[in-house]
C-alpha positions in Angstrom: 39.8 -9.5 -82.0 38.5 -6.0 -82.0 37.1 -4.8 -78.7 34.2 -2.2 -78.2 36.9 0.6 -77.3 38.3 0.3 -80.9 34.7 0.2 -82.6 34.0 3.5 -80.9 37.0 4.8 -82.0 37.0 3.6 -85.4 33.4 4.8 -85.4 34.1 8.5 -83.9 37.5 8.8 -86.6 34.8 8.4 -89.8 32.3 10.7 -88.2 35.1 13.2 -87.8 36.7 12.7 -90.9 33.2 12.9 -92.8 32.4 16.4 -91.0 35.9 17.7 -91.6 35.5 17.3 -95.6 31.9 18.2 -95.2 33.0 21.7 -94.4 35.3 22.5 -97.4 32.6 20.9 -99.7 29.8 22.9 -98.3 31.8 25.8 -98.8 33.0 25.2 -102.1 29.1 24.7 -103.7 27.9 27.4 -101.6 30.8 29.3 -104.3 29.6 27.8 -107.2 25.4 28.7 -106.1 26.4 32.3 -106.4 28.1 32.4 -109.4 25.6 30.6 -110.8 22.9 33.2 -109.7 25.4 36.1 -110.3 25.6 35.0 -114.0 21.9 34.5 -114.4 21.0 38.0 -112.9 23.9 39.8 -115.4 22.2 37.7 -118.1 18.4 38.8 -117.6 20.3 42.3 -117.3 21.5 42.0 -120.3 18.4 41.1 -121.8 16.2 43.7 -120.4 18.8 46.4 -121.7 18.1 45.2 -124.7 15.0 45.3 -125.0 14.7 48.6 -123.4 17.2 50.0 -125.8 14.5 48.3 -128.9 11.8 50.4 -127.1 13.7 53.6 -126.9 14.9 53.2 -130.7 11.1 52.1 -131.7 9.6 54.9 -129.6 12.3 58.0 -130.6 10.8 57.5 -134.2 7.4 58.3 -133.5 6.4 61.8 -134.4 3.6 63.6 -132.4 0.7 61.9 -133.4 1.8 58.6 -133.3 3.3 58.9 -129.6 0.2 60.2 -128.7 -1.9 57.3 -129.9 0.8 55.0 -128.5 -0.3 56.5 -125.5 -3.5 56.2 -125.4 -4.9 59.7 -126.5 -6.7 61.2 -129.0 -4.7 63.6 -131.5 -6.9 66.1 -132.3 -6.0 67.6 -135.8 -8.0 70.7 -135.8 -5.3 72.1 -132.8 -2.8 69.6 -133.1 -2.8 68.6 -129.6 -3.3 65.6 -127.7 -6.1 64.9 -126.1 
């Protein structure tokens, strides 16, 4: 019915046909990999500015003394220094 010439054929037309769609495919989720990671990074962004902008409005109330301790010194009343 068939002979080996046409198996081999048949054979080589699916490999063919499967890497000619692989190529487009590959492509096309390689696409979708980076947006995915491109909206991840611009959501931790997002996120960290936000919490950086709760720090800077936290930390702009402080008066002298209180920056001071929230850095680690020693206000010294006598002077009114920092220590």
């Amino acid at each position: 019915m068939f002979g080996l010439a046409t198996w081999l054929k048949l054979g080589a037309g699916a490999v063919a046909g499967a890497l000619l769609a692989a190529g487009p495919l590959y492509l096309i989720g390689k696409h979708d990999g980076r947006q995915a990671e491109r909206a991840e990074i611009l959501t931790r962004s997002v996120e960290i500015l936000r919490e950086r902008n709760a720090t800077d409005d936290e930390v702009s109330s402080f008066d002298d003394m209180a920056l001071c301790r929230a850095l680690g010194g020693v206000w010294m009343l006598a002077d009114g220094t920092c220590q």
